[in-house]
C-alpha positions as CSV (number, residue, x, y, z in Angstrom):
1,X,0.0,0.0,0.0
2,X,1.4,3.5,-1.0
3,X,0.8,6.2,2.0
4,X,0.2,9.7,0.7
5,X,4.1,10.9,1.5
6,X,4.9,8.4,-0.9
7,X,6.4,5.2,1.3
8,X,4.5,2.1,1.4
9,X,3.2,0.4,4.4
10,X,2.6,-3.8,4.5
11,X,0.7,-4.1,7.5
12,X,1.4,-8.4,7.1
13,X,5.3,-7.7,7.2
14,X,5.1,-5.1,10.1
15,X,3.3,-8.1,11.9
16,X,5.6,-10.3,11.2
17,X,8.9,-8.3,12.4
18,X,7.0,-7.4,15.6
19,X,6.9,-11.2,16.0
20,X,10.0,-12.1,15.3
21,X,10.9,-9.1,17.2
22,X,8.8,-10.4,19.9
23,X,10.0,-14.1,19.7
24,X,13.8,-13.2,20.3
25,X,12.8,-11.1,22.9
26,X,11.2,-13.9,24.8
27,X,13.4,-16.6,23.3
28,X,10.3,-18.8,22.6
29,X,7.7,-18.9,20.4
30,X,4.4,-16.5,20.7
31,X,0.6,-17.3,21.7
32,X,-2.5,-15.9,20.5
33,X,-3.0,-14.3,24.1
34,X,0.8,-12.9,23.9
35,X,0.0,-11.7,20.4
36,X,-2.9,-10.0,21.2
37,X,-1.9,-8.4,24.7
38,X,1.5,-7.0,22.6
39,X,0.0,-5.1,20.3
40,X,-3.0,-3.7,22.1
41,X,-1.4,-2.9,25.3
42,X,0.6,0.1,25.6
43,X,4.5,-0.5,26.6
44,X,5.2,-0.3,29.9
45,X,8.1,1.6,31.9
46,X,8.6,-1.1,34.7
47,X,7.4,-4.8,34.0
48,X,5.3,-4.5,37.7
49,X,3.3,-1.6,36.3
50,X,-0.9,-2.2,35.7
51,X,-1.5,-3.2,32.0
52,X,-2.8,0.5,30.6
53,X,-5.3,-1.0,27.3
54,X,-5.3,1.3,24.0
55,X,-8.9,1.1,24.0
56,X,-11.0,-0.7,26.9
57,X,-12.8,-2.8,23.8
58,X,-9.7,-4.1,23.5
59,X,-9.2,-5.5,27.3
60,X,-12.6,-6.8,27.6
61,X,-12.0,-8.8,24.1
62,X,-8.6,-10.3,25.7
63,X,-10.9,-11.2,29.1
64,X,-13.6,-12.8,27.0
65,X,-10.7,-14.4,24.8
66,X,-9.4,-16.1,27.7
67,X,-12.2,-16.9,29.5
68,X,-13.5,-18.7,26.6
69,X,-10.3,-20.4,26.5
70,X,-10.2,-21.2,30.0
71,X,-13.4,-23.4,29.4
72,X,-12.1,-24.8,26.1
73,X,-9.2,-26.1,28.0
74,X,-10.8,-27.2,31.2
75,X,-13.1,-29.5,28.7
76,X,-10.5,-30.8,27.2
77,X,-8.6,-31.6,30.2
78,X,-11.6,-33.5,31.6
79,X,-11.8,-35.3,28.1
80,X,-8.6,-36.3,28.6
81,X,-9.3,-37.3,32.4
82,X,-12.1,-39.3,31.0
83,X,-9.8,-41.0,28.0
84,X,-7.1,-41.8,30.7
85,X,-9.4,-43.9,33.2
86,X,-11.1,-45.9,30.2
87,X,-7.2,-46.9,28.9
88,X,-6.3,-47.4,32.7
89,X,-9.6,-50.0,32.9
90,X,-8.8,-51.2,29.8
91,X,-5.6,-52.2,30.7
92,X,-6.8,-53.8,34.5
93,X,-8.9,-56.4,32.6
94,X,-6.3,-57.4,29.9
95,X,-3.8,-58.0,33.2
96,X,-6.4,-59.7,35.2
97,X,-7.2,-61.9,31.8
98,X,-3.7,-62.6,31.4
99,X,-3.0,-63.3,34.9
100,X,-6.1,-65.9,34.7
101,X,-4.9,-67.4,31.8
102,X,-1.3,-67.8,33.5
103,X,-3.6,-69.7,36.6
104,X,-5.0,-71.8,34.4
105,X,-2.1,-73.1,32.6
106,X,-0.5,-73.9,36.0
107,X,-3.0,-75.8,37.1
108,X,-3.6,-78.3,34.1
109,X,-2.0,-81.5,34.4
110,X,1.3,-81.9,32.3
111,X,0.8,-84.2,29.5
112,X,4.9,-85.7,29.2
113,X,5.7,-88.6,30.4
114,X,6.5,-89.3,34.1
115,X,10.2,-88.5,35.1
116,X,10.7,-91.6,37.4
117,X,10.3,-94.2,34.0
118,X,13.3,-95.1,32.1
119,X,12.3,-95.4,28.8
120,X,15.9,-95.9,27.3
121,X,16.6,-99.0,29.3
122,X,14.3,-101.0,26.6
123,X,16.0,-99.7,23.4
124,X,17.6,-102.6,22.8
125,X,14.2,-105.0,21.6
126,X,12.8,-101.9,19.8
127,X,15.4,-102.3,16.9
128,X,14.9,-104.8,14.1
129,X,17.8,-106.2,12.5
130,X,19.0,-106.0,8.9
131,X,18.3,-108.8,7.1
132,X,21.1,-109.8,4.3
């Protein structure tokens, strides 16, 4: 966009070095909520001074912005609550199946052969000869 002295004006690049700006400030990548406070809150002298809003429309869209968000995430931490015992019951009845399974295997009888019989001691009449 051309401004009337004759220099132009990108409002998407401005956004973007104020981001970047932003970003290497903080050393970390930006949220919505960070975005949003930056650009609409005026800068302050000390870090413990009261937010001062450019417009009080502003501050009331950040409150409603994060209270909104505050239920989004509360919902989908109780989702995830939710998903968690399901996996955790899942996973108490595959153990107790295996461990019923395991039970049941010790307590069949064994099907080999006795250890106390000697069943080499009577190779000797097993074997037919070669006849010539």
């Amino acid at each position: 966009m051309i401004e009337p002295d004759g220099s132009s004006w990108h409002p998407p690049k401005d956004v973007v070095r104020a981001l970047k700006d932003c970003e290497k400030e903080l050393g970390r990548t930006l949220i919505k909520p960070e975005v949003f406070k930056k650009t609409h809150v005026r800068k302050k002298e000390n870090e413990s001074d009261p937010d001062v809003w450019m417009e009080k429309r502003a501050e009331q869209t950040f409150i409603v912005v994060m209270s909104a968000q505050i239920v989004q995430l509360t919902s989908a931490l109780a989702a995830s609550e939710r998903r968690r015992d399901a996996e955790q019951r899942s996973m108490s009845e595959t153990v107790q199946q295996i461990k019923e399974q395991v039970m049941n295997r010790a307590r069949r009888p064994t099907t080999s052969a006795p250890e106390d019989t000697d069943d080499d001691s009577d190779d000797e009449g097993d074997y037919v000869e070669l006849t010539p």
